[in-house]
Every structure is written in C-alpha cells, then in structure tokens.
C-alpha positions, 0 to 999 in steps of 0.5 A: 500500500502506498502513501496515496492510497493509506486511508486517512483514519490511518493517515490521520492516526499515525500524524496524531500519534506523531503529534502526541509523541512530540508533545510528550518529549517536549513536556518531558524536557519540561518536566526534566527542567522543572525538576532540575529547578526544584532540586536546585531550590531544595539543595540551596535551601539545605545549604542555607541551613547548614551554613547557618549553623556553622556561622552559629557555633561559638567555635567559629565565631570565637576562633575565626579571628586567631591566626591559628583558629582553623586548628580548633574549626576545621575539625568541628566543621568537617564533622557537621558536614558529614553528618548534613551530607555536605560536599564542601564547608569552608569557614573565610574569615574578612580576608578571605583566608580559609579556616575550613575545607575538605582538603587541609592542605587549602586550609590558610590560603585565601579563596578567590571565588567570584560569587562570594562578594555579597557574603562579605557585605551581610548577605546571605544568599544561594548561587550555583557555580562550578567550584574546585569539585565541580558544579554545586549549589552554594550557599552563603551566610554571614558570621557575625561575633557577640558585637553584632559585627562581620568577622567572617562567612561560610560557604557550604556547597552540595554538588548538583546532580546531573541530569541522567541522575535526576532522570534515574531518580525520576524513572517511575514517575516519567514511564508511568506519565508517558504511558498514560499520555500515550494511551490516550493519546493513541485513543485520542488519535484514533477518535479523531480520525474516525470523526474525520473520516465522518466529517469527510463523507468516508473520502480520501484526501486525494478523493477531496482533492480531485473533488475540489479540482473537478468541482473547479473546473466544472464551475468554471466552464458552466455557462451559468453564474455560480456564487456561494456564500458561508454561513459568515456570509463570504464568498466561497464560489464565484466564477468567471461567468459570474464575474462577467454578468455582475462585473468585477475582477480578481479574486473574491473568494473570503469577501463579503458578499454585501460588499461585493453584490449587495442584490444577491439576496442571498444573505435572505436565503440563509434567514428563510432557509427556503430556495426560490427557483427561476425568480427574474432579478436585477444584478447591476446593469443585467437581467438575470434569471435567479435560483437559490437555494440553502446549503445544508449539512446535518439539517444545519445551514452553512450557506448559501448558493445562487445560479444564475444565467443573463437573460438582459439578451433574451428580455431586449428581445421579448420587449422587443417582441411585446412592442411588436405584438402590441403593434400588431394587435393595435393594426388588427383591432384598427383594421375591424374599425376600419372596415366597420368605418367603411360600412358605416360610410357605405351605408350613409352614401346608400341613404344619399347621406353625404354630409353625414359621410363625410362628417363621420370620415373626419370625426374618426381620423381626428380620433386616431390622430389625436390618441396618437399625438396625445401619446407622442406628446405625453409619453416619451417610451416607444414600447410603452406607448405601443403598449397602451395604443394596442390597449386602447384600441382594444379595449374600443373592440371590447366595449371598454374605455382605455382612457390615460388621464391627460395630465399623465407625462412619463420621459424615463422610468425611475432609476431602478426600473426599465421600459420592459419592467414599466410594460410588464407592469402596465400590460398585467393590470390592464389585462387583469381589468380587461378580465374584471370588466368582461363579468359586468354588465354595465353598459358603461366600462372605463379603465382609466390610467395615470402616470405623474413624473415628478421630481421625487417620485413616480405616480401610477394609478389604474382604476376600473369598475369591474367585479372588484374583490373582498376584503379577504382576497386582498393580502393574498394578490402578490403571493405567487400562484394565487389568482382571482380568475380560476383556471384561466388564471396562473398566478403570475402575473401580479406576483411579478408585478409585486418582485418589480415593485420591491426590486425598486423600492417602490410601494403598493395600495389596493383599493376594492369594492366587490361589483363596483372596481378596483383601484391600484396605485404604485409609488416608486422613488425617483433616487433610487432611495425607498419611499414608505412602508408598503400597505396592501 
C-alpha cells in the first residue's frame, strides 16, 4: 500500500500519534527542567541551613579571628558536614583566608571565588557555580561575633546532580506519565480520525482533492453564474461567468458578499432557509434569471448558493417582441374599425347621406390622430406607448374605455426600473381589468390610467369598475400562484408585478369594492432611495 492510497483514519492516526509523541518529549524536557529547578531550590535551601549553623557555633565565631583558629574549626566543621551530607564547608574569615575545607592542605590560603562578594557585605544568599569539585549549589551566610559585627562567612556547597541522575531518580514517575499520555493519546488519535473520516463523507484526501479540482473546473466552464456564500456570509464560489454578468475582477473568494453584490439576496436565503427557483432579478446593469437555494449539512445551514444565467439578451428581445405584438394587435383591432368605418360610410352614401359621410370620415381620423399625438406628446417610451395604443384600441373592440388621464407625462422610468419592467407592469393590470370588466354588465366600462413624473417620485394609478374583490382576497394578490380568475388564471402575473415593485423600492395600495372596481396605485422613488412602508 502506498502513501496515496493509506486511508486517512490511518493517515490521520499515525500524524496524531506523531503529534502526541512530540508533545510528550517536549513536556518531558519540561518536566526534566522543572525538576532540575526544584532540586536546585531544595539543595540551596539545605545549604542555607547548614551554613547557618556553622556561622552559629561559638567555635567559629570565637576562633575565626586567631591566626591559628582553623586548628580548633576545621575539625568541628568537617564533622557537621558529614553528618548534613555536605560536599564542601569552608569557614573565610574578612580576608578571605580559609579556616575550613575538605582538603587541609587549602586550609590558610585565601579563596578567590567570584560569587562570594555579597557574603562579605551581610548577605546571605544561594548561587550555583562550578567550584574546585565541580558544579554545586552554594550557599552563603554571614558570621557575625557577640558585637553584632562581620568577622567572617561560610560557604557550604552540595554538588548538583546531573541530569541522567535526576532522570534515574525520576524513572517511575516519567514511564508511568508517558504511558498514560500515550494511551490516550493513541485513543485520542484514533477518535479523531474516525470523526474525520465522518466529517469527510468516508473520502480520501486525494478523493477531496480531485473533488475540489473537478468541482473547479466544472464551475468554471458552466455557462451559468455560480456564487456561494458561508454561513459568515463570504464568498466561497464565484466564477468567471459570474464575474462577467455582475462585473468585477480578481479574486473574491473570503469577501463579503454585501460588499461585493449587495442584490444577491442571498444573505435572505440563509434567514428563510427556503430556495426560490427561476425568480427574474436585477444584478447591476443585467437581467438575470435567479435560483437559490440553502446549503445544508446535518439539517444545519452553512450557506448559501445562487445560479444564475443573463437573460438582459433574451428580455431586449421579448420587449422587443411585446412592442411588436402590441403593434400588431393595435393594426388588427384598427383594421375591424376600419372596415366597420367603411360600412358605416357605405351605408350613409346608400341613404344619399353625404354630409353625414363625410362628417363621420373626419370625426374618426381626428380620433386616431389625436390618441396618437396625445401619446407622442405625453409619453416619451416607444414600447410603452405601443403598449397602451394596442390597449386602447382594444379595449374600443371590447366595449371598454382605455382612457390615460391627460395630465399623465412619463420621459424615463425611475432609476431602478426599465421600459420592459414599466410594460410588464402596465400590460398585467390592464389585462387583469380587461378580465374584471368582461363579468359586468354595465353598459358603461372605463379603465382609466395615470402616470405623474415628478421630481421625487413616480405616480401610477389604474382604476376600473369591474367585479372588484373582498376584503379577504386582498393580502393574498402578490403571493405567487394565487389568482382571482380560476383556471384561466396562473398566478403570475401580479406576483411579478409585486418582485418589480420591491426590486425598486417602490410601494403598493389596493383599493376594492366587490361589483363596483378596483383601484391600484404604485409609488416608486425617483433616487433610487425607498419611499414608505408598503400597505396592501
């Protein structure tokens, strides 16, 4: 078995176990050195308190200042330090001369030790320094006579074990922490690779890694945008053909998405937990066609993910052919008029009615021309005027008054609309009224329209007098796949009329009495900015 094809609970158990060995010699030297510390402290203390008592005796202090004293101390000091287990005693009188030491033939020359200073000021202090024997704990006390008076120091030194003593000392104690640090360590180990091998969908690491380099690629070559977020709300994906929908460059993989696209609505997705699929949305300049969906592992979210694809080509082209069938519907209901016209001129000749023939011919093309130049002067979108010429014209066929309010005036749409949002938006509520207007009986049907641009804001009003709705139908208008129209309704059209209104800030009223009409007014901000709290 190679090292590629090692599975990971292995892979993963060996490196743990390398880990906790690690860490285990490094707390051995650790626990070595604090051990070699406390040993220092306790030797140094030991020192301490012999070197007290010699300092103490009267011996030393009544002899330590006769030229021949070290015959009377040496031999009382050697005793004390075989008893205390001391490797070195030595008695200084102020000039430094020894008047004790474990070789006699030191005894009367004077110690020339570096770290004895101190003791020679009243200080009583440890220190460590190799001496004549090698490297000992030292400790140095003060003598002082009956008169309170320095007359002396003695040094007691205690040779430091070394380290492989110290280790020997500590064996038991270092085999029995190293095998329970490497028992549950090993367990550990193990655990932790089997929660890995969960965590990882039972994958290799070479599997994941050809995974990712795949789902890269595949990313990469799809003809849809793709962006992902985590649950901190940072970009995880984002390809190319999504960079080149929205715009931007470089890489955007740990950004925040609100940064980068704040009209993702992914964010929303990840509060809602619930995709939406197929959903038509503007992202900067383009007109995409969005789903998205949570990402969920173990029912927990973890992000979020949007595929898009740019439908701004495709929706020039269906604005396109709406104005084109608005045009053709407009000539088809002209031409009925038309030849209606000419059998209403047709059968004034044949009642010798001439006058009323002729009056009749110019009472028609004055219409025609002054709807068209009304339209013209008024309403400056070429689809949207096309939009409501078809209406109007139809409406006449149906027995229904289109008629736009001549104070209307409309030069642009608001900043966060289009010409194919503004026709989407018109052509539903005047189809809907057309619908509403066919159950009445009423001799008298009017759809009357209103467009106001002003310097804030954008105004339209529809209002007909059709079979209205309840009180109760209203709240559910906007939410998708309800209709008022039975089969024939899909449950479309005014939910897309509602995704326009929010995309652009605007805001919606509905006023409706059952047998008497509806009126419908929209308000959209002309800075782009939100104008009030919608109230349906």
């Amino acid at each position: 078995m190679n090292r590629k094809q090692m599975p990971i609970r292995w892979k993963m158990t060996i490196l743990s176990f390398g880990v906790v060995l690690f860490a285990l010699i490094i707390g051995f030297i650790i626990f070595v050195g604090k051990a070699i510390e406390m040993k220092k402290e306790e030797l140094g203390n030991q020192a301490l308190i012999t070197a007290r008592t010699v300092a103490n005796l009267p011996t030393v202090q009544s002899h330590l200042e006769e030229p021949q004293g070290f015959k009377e101390i040496q031999p009382m000091v050697e005793n004390i330090r075989t008893v205390n287990g001391s490797d070195y005693i030595v008695v200084l009188n102020m000039n430094r001369i020894r008047y004790s030491h474990p070789s006699n033939e030191q005894l009367g020359t004077i110690s020339a030790g570096k770290d004895e200073g101190p003791a020679f000021a009243e200080h009583s202090y440890v220190s460590t320094a190799k001496g004549e024997l090698g490297m000992a704990v030292r400790g140095f006390v003060p003598v002082m006579n009956t008169d309170h008076k320095q007359i002396g120091v003695v040094v007691v030194g205690i040779l430091l074990p070394s380290t492989l003593d110290i280790m020997r000392n500590l064996q038991n104690e270092l085999m029995i922490i190293g095998a329970i640090t490497l028992l549950f360590g090993m367990m550990g180990s193990w655990l932790l690779a089997r929660q890995i091998k969960k965590d990882t969908f039972e994958l290799e690491p070479y599997e994941i890694g050809k995974l990712l380099v795949e789902r890269t690629a595949a990313f990469q070559a799809m003809n849809e945008g793709i962006i992902a977020i985590d649950n901190q709300q940072r970009i995880t994906v984002f390809n190319e053909k999504a960079k080149d929908i929205v715009q931007v460059t470089g890489n955007l993989t740990g950004k925040p998405i609100q940064e980068i696209l704040s009209s993702s609505k992914l964010p929303e997705i990840m509060t809602t937990k619930e995709p939406i699929y197929r959903e038509e949305m503007k992202l900067g300049s383009k007109i995409v066609l969005s789903s998205r969906v949570p990402i969920l592992v173990n029912e927990q979210i973890v992000g979020a993910v949007a595929v898009f694809q740019d439908r701004t080509e495709m929706t020039a082209l269906a604005e396109e052919l709406t104005g084109v069938k608005e045009f053709v519907e407009a000539l088809r209901v002209q031409t009925h008029e038309h030849q209606n016209t000419l059998h209403t001129v047709a059968g004034l000749i044949q009642l010798e009615e001439n006058e009323k023939a002729l009056e009749y011919i110019f009472q028609s093309s004055q219409e025609k021309d002054d709807l068209s130049a009304f339209l013209a002067q008024r309403i400056k979108l070429e689809r949207l005027k096309g939009l409501l010429l078809g209406k109007i014209m139809r409406g006449k066929e149906m027995g229904i008054e289109v008629k736009v309010d001549p104070d209307s005036y409309l030069s642009s749409p608001p900043p966060l609309l289009d010409e194919h949002d503004l026709v989407i938006l018109l052509g539903n509520f005047i189809e809907n009224s057309f619908y509403a207007l066919k159950e009445m009986n009423d001799e008298s049907k009017f759809i009357h329209l209103y467009l106001k641009e002003e310097t804030d804001t954008f105004h339209i009003e529809i209002e007909d007098n059709g079979i209205g709705m309840s009180n109760e139908q209203i709240p559910q208008l906007f939410q998708k796949g309800y209709t008022t129209k039975g089969k024939n309704g899909s449950g479309i059209g005014l939910y897309l009329i509602h995704s326009i209104v929010e995309k652009a800030n605007g805001h919606i009223n509905v006023e409706s009495t059952p047998l008497e009409g509806t009126l419908f007014q929209l308000t959209f901000p002309m800075n782009g900015g939100k104008t009030h709290d919608e109230t349906d």
